[in-house]
Gaussian input, Z-matrix of N, CA and C with variables (Angstrom, degrees):
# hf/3-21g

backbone

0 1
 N
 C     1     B1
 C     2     B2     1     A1
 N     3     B3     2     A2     1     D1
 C     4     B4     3     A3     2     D2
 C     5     B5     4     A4     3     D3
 N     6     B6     5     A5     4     D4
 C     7     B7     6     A6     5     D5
 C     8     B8     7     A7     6     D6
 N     9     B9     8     A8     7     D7
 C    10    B10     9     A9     8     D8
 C    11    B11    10    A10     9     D9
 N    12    B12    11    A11    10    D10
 C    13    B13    12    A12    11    D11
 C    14    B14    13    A13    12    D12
 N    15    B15    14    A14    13    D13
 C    16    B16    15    A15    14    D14
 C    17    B17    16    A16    15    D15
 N    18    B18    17    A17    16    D16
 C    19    B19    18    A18    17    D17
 C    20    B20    19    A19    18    D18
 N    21    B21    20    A20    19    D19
 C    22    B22    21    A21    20    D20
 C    23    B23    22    A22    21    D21
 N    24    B24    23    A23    22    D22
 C    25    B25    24    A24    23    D23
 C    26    B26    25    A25    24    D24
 N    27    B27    26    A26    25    D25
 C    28    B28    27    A27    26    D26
 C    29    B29    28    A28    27    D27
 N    30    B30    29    A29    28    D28
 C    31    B31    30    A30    29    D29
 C    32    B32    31    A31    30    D30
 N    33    B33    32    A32    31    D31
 C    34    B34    33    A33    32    D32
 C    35    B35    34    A34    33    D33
 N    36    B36    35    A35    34    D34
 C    37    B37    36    A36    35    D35
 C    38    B38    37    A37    36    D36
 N    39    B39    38    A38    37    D37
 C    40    B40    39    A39    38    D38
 C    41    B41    40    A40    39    D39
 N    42    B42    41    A41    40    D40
 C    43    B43    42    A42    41    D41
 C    44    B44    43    A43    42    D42
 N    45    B45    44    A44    43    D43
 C    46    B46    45    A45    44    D44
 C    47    B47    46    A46    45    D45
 N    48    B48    47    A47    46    D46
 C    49    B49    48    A48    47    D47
 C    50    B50    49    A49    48    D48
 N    51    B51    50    A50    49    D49
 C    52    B52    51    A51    50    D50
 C    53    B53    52    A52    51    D51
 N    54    B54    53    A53    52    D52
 C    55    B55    54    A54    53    D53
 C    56    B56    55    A55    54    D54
 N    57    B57    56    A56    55    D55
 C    58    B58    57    A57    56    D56
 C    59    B59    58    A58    57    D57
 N    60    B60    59    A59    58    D58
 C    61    B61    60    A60    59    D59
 C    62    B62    61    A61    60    D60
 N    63    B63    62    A62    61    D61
 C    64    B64    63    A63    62    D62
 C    65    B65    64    A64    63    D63
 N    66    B66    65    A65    64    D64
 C    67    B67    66    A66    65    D65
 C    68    B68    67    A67    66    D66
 N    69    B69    68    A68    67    D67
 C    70    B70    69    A69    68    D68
 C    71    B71    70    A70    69    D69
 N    72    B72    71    A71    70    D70
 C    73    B73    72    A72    71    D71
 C    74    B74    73    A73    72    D72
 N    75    B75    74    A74    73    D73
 C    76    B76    75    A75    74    D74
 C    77    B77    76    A76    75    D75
 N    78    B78    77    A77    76    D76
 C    79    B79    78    A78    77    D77
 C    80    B80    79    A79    78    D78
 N    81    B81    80    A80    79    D79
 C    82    B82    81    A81    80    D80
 C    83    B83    82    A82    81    D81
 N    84    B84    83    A83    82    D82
 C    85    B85    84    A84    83    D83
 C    86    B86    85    A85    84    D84
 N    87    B87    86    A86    85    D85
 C    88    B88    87    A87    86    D86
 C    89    B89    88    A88    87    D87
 N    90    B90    89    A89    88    D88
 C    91    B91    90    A90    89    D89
 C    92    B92    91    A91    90    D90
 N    93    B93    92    A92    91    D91
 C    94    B94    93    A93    92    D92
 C    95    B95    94    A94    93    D93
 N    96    B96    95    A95    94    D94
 C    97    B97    96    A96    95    D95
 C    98    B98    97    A97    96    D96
 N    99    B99    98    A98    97    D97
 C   100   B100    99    A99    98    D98
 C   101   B101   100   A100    99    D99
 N   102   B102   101   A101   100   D100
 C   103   B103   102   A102   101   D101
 C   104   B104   103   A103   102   D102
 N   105   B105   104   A104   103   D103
 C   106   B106   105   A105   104   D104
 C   107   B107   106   A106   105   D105
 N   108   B108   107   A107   106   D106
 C   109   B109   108   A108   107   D107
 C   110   B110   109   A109   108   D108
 N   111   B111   110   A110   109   D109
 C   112   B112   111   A111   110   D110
 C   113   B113   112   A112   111   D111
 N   114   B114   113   A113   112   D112
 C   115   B115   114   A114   113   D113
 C   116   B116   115   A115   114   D114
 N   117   B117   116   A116   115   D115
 C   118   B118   117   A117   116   D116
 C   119   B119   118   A118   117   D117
 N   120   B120   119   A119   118   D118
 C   121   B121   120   A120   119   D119
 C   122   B122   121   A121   120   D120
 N   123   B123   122   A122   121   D121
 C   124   B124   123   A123   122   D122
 C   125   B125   124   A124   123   D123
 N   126   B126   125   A125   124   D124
 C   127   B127   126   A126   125   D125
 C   128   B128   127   A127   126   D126
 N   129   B129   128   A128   127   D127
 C   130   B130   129   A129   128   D128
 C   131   B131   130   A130   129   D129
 N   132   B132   131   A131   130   D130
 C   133   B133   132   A132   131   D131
 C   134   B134   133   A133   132   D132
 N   135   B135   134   A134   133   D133
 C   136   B136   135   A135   134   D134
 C   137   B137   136   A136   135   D135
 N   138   B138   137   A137   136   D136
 C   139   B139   138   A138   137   D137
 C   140   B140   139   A139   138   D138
 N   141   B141   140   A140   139   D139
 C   142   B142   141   A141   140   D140
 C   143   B143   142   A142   141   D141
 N   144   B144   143   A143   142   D142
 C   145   B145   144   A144   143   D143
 C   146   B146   145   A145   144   D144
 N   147   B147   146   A146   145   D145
 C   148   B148   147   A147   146   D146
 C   149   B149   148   A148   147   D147
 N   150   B150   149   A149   148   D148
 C   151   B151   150   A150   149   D149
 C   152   B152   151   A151   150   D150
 N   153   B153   152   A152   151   D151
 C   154   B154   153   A153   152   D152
 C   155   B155   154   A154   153   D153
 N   156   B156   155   A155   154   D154
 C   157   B157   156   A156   155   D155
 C   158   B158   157   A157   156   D156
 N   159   B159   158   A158   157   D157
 C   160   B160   159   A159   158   D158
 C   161   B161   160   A160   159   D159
 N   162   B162   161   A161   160   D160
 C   163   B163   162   A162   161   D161
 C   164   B164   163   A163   162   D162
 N   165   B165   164   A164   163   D163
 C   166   B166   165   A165   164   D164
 C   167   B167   166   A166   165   D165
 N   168   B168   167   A167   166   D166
 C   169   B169   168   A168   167   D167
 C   170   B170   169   A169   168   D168
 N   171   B171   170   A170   169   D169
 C   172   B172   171   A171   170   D170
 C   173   B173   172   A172   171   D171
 N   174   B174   173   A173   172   D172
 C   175   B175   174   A174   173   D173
 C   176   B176   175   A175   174   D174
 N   177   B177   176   A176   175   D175
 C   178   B178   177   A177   176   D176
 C   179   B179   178   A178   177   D177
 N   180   B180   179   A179   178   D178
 C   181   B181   180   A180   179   D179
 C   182   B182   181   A181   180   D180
 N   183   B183   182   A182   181   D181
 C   184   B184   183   A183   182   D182
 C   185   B185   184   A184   183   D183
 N   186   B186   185   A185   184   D184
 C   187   B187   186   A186   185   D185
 C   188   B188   187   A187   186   D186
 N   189   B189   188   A188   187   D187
 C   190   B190   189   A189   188   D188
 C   191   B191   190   A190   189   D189
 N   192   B192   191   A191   190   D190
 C   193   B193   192   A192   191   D191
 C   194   B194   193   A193   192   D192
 N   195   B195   194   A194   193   D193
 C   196   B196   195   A195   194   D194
 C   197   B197   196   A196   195   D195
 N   198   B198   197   A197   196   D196
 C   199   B199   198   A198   197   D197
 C   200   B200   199   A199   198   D198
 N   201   B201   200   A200   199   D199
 C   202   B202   201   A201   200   D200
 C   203   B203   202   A202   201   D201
 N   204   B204   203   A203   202   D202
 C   205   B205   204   A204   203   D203
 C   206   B206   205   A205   204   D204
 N   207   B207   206   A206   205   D205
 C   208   B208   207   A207   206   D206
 C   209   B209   208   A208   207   D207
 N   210   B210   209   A209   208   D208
 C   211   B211   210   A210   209   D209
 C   212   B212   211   A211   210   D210
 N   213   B213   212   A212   211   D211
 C   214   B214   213   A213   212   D212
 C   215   B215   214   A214   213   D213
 N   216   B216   215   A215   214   D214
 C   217   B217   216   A216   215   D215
 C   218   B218   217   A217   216   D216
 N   219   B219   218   A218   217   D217
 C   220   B220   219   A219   218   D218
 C   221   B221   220   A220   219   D219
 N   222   B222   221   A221   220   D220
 C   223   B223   222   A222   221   D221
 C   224   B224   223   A223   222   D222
 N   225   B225   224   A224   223   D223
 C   226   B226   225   A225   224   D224
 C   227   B227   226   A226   225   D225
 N   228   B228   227   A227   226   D226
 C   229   B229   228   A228   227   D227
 C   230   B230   229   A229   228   D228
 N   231   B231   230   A230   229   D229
 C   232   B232   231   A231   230   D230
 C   233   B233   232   A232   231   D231
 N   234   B234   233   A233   232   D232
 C   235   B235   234   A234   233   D233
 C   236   B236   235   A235   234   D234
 N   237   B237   236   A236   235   D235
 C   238   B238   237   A237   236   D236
 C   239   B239   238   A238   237   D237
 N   240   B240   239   A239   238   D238
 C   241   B241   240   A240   239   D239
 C   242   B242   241   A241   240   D240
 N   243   B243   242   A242   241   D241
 C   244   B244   243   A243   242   D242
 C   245   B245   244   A244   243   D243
 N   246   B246   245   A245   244   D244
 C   247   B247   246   A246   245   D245
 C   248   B248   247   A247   246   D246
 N   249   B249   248   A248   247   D247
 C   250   B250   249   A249   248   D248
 C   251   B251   250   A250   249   D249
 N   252   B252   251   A251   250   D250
 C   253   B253   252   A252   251   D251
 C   254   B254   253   A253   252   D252
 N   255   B255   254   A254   253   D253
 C   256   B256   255   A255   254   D254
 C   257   B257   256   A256   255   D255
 N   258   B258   257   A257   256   D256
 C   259   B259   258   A258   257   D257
 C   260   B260   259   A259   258   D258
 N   261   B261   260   A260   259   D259
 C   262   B262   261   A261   260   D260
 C   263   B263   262   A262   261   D261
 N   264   B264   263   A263   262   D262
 C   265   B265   264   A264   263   D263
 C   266   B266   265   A265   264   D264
 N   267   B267   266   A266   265   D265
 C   268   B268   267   A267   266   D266
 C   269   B269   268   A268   267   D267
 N   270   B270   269   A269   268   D268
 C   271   B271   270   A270   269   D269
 C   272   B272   271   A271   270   D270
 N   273   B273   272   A272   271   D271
 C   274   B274   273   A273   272   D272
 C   275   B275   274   A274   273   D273
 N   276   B276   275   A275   274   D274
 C   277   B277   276   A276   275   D275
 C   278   B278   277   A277   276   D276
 N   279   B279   278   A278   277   D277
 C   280   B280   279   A279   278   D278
 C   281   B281   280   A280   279   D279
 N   282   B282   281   A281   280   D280
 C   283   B283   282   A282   281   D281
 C   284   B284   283   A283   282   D282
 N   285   B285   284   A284   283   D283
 C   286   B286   285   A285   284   D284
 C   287   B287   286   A286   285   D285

   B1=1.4432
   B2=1.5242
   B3=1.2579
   B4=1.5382
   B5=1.6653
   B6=0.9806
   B7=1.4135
   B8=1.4626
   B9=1.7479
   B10=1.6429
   B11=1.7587
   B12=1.2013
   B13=1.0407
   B14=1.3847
   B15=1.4106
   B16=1.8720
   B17=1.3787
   B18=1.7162
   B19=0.9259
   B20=1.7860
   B21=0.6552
   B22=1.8990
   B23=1.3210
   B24=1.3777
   B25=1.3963
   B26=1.7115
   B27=1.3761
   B28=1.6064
   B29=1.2682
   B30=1.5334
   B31=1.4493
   B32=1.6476
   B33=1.3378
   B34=1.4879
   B35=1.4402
   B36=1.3462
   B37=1.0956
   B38=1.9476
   B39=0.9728
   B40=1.4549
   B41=1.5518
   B42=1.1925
   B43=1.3319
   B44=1.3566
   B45=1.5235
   B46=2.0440
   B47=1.3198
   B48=1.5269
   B49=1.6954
   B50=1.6435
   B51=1.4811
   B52=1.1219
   B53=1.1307
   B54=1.4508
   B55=1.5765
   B56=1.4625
   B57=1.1387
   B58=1.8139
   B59=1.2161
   B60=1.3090
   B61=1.4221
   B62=1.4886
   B63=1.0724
   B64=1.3860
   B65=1.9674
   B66=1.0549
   B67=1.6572
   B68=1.5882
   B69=0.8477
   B70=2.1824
   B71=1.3347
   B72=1.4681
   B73=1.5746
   B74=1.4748
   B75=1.6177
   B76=1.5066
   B77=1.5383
   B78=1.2836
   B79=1.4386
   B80=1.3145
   B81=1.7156
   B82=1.3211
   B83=1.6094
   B84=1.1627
   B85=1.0079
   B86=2.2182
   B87=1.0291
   B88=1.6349
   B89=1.6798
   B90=1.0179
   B91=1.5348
   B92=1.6174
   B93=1.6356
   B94=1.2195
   B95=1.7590
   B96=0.8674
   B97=1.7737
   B98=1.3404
   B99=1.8010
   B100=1.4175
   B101=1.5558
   B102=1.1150
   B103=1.5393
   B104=1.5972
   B105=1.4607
   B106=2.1406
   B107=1.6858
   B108=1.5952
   B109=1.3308
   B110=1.7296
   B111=1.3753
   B112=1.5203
   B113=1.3412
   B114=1.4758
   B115=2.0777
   B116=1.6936
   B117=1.1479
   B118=1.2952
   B119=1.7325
   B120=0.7612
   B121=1.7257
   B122=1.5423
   B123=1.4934
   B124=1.4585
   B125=1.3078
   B126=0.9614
   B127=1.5553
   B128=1.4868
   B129=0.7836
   B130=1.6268
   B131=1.5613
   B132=1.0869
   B133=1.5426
   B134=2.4533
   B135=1.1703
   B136=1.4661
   B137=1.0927
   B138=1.3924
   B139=1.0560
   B140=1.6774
   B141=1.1531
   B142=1.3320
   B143=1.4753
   B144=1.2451
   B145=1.3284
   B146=1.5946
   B147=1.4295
   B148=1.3328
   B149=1.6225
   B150=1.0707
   B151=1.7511
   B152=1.7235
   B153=1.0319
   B154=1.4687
   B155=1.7015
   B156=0.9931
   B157=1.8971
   B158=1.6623
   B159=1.5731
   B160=1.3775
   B161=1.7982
   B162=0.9883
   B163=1.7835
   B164=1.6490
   B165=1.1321
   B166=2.0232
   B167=1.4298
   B168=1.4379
   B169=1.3638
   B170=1.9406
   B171=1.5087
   B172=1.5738
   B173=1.3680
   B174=1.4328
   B175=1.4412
   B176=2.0371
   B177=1.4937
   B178=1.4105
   B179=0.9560
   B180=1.9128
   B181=1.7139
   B182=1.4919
   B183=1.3985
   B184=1.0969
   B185=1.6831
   B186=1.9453
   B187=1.6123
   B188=1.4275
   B189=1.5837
   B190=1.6001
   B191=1.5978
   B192=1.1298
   B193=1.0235
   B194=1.6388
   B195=1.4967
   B196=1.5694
   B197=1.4399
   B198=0.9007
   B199=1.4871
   B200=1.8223
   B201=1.1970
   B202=1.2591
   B203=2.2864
   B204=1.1329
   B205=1.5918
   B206=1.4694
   B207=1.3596
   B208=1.3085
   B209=1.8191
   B210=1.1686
   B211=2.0166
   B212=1.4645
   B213=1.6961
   B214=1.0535
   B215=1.3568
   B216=1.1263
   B217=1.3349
   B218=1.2984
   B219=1.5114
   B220=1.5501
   B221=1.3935
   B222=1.5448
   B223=1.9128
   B224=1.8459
   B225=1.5105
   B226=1.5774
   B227=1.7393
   B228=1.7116
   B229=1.4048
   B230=1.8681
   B231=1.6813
   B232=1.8714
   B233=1.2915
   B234=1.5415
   B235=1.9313
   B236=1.5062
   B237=1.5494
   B238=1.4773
   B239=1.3474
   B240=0.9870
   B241=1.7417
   B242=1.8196
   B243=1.6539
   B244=1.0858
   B245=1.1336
   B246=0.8657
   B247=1.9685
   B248=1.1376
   B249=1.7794
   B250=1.3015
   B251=1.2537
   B252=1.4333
   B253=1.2870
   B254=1.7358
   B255=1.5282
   B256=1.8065
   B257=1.4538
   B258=1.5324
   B259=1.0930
   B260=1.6705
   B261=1.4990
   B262=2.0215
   B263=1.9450
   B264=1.4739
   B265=1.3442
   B266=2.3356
   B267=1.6855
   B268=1.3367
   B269=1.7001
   B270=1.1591
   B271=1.7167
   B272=1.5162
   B273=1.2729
   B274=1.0960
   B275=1.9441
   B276=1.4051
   B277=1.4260
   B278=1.8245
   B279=1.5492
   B280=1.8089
   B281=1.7329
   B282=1.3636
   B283=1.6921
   B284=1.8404
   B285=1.3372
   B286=1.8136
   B287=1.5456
   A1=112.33
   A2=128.58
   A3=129.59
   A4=94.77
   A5=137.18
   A6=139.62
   A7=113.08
   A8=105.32
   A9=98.74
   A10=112.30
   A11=139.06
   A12=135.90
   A13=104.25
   A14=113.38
   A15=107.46
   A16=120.38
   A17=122.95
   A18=137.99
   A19=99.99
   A20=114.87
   A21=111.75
   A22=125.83
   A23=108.70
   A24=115.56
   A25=106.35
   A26=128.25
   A27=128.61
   A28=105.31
   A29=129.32
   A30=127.54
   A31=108.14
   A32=102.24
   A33=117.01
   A34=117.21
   A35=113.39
   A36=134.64
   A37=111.10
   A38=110.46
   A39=138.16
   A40=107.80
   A41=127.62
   A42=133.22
   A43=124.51
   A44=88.52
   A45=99.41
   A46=120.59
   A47=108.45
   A48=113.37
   A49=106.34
   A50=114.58
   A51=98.65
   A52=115.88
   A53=126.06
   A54=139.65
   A55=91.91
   A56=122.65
   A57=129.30
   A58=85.37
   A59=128.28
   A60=131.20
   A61=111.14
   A62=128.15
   A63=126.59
   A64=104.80
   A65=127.93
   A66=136.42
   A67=77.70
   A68=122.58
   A69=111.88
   A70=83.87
   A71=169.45
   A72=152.59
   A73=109.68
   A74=100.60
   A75=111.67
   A76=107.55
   A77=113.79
   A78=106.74
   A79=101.45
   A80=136.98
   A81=142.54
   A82=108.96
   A83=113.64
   A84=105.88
   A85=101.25
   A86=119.17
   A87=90.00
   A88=91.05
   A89=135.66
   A90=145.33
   A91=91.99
   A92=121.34
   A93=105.88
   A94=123.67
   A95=114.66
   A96=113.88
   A97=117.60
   A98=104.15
   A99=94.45
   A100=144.28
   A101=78.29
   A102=102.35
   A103=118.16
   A104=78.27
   A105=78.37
   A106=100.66
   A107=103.20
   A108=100.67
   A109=129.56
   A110=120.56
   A111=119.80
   A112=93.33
   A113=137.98
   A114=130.42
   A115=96.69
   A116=115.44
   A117=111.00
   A118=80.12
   A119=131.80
   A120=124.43
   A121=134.49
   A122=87.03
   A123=85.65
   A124=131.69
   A125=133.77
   A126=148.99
   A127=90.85
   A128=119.84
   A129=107.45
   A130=89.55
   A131=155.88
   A132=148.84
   A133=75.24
   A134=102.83
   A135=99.11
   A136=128.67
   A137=126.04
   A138=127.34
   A139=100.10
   A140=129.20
   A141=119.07
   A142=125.54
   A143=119.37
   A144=146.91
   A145=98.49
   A146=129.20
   A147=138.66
   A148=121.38
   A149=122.04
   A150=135.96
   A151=76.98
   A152=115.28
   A153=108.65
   A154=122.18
   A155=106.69
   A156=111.53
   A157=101.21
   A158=123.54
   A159=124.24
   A160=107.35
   A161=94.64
   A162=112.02
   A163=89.96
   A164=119.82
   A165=107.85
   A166=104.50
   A167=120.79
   A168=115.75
   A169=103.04
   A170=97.37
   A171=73.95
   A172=133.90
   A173=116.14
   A174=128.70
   A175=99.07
   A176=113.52
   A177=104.01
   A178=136.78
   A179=110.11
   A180=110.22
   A181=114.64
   A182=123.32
   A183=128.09
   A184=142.37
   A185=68.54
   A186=77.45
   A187=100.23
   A188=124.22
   A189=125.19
   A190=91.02
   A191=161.75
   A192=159.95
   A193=103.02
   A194=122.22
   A195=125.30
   A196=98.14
   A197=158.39
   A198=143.42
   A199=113.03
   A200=97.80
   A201=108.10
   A202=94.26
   A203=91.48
   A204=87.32
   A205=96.71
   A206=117.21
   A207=92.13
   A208=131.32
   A209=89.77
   A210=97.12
   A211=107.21
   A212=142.38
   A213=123.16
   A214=124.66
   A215=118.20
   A216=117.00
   A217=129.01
   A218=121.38
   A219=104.06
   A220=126.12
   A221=100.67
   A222=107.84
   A223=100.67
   A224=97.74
   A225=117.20
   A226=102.79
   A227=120.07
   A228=162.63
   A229=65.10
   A230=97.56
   A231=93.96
   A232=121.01
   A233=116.48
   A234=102.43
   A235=100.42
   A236=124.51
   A237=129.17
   A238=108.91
   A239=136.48
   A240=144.03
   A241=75.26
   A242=112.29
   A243=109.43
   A244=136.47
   A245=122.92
   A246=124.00
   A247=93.46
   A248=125.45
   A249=129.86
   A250=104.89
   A251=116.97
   A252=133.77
   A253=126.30
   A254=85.94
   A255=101.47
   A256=93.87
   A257=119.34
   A258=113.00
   A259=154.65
   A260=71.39
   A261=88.90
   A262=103.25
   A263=102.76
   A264=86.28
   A265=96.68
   A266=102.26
   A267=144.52
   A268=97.97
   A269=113.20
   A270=93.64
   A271=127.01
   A272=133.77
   A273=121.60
   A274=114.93
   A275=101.89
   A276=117.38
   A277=85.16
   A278=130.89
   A279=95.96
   A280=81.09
   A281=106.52
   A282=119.09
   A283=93.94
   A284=120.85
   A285=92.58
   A286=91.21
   D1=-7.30
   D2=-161.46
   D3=-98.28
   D4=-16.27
   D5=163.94
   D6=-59.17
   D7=-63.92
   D8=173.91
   D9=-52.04
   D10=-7.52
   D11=-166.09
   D12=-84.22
   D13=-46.62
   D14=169.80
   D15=-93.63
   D16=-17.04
   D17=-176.65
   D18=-67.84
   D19=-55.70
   D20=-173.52
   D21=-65.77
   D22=-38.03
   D23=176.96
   D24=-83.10
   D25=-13.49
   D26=169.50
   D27=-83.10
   D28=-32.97
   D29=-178.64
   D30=-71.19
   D31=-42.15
   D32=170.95
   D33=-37.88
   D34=-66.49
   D35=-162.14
   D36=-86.36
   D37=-7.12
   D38=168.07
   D39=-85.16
   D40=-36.25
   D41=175.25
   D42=-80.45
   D43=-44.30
   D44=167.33
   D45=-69.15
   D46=-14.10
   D47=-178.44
   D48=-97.75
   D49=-9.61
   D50=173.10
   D51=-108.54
   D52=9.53
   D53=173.53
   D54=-86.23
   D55=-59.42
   D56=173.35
   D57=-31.16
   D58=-109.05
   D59=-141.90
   D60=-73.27
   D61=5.17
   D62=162.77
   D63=-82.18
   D64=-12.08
   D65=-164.00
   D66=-111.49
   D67=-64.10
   D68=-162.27
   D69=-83.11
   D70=-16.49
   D71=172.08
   D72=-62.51
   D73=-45.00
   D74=-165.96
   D75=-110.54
   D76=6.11
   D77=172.26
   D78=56.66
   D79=57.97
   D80=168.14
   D81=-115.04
   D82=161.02
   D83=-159.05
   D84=-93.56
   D85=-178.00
   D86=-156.99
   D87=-91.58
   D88=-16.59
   D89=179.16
   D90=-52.33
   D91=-81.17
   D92=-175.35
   D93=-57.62
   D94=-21.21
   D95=171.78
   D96=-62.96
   D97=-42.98
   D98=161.91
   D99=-80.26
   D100=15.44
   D101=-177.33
   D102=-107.26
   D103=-21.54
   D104=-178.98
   D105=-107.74
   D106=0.13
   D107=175.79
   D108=-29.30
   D109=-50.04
   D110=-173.17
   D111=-76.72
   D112=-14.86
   D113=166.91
   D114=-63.05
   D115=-54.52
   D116=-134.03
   D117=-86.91
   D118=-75.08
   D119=156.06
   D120=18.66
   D121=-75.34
   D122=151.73
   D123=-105.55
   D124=47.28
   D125=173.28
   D126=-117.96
   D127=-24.85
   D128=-170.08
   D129=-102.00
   D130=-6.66
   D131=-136.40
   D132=-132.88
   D133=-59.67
   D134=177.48
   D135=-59.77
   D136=-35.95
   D137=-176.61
   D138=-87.64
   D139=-19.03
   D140=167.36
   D141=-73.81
   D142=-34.22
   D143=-178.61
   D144=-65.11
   D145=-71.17
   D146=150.41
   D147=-20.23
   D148=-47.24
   D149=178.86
   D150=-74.98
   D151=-91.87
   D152=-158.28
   D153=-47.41
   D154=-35.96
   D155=166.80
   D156=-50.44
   D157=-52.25
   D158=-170.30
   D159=-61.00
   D160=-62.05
   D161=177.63
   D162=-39.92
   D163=-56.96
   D164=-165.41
   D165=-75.07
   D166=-20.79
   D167=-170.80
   D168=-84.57
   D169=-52.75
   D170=171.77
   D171=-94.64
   D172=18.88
   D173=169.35
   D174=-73.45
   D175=-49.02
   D176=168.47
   D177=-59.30
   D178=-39.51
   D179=162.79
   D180=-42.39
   D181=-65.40
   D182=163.29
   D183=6.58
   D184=-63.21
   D185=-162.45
   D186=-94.32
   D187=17.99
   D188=175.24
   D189=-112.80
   D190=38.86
   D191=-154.20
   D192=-146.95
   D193=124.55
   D194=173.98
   D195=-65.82
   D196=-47.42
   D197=-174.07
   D198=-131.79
   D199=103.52
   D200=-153.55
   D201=-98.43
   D202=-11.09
   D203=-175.81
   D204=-91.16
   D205=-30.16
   D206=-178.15
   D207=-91.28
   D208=-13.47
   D209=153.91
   D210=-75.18
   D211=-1.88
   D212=146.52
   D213=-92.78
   D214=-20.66
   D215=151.63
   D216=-55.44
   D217=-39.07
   D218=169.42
   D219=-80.92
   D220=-11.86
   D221=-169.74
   D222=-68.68
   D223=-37.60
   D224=-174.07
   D225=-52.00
   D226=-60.76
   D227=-158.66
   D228=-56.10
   D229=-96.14
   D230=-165.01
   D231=-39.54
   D232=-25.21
   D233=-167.95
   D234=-76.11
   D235=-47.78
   D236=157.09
   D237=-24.40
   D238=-50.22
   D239=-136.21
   D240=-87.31
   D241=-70.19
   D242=179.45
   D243=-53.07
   D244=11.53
   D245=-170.80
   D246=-110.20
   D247=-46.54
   D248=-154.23
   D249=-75.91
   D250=-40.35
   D251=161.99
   D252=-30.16
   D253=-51.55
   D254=-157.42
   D255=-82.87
   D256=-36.73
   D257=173.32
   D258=-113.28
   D259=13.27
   D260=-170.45
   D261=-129.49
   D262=8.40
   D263=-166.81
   D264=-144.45
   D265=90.70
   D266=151.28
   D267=-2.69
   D268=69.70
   D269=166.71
   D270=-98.53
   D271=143.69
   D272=-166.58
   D273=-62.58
   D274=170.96
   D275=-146.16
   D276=-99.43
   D277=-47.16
   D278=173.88
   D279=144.21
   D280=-57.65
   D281=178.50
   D282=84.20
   D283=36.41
   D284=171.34
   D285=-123.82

């Protein structure tokens, strides 16, 4: 039982900080934040859960793989490729 004792009031207080900064992120007013509190809650609890499922899934590919540095070296190579891309390189607009 001495776990729920710090455990609740940090989850607590983890929830109120992300209703806080979900109202000053989105410029809402704090009435509706507290109101969408159990959305925004768990959207943040899923999408974390999700990041971390990915991270274990390809940390195992990984680690069955004979050269495992160098499929991080190229994944790294493409996300670079992409940034430079997304942001340094003018593509035309379509004209319709």
């Amino acid at each position: 039982m001495r776990a729920s004792r710090t455990v609740v009031p940090t989850i607590t207080a983890a929830a109120i900080v992300l209703v806080l900064a979900t109202a000053w992120l989105l410029e809402w007013p704090l009435e509706k934040a507290i109101l969408l509190a159990p959305v925004i809650v768990a959207t943040v609890g899923v999408t974390i859960l999700l990041f971390l499922f990915w991270i274990k899934v390809v940390v195992d590919a990984l680690r069955r793989q004979q050269h495992p540095l160098r499929i991080v070296a190229a994944g790294v190579a493409a996300l670079a490729l992409l940034v430079v891309l997304s942001f340094f390189v003018d593509l035309p607009s379509g004209g319709y």
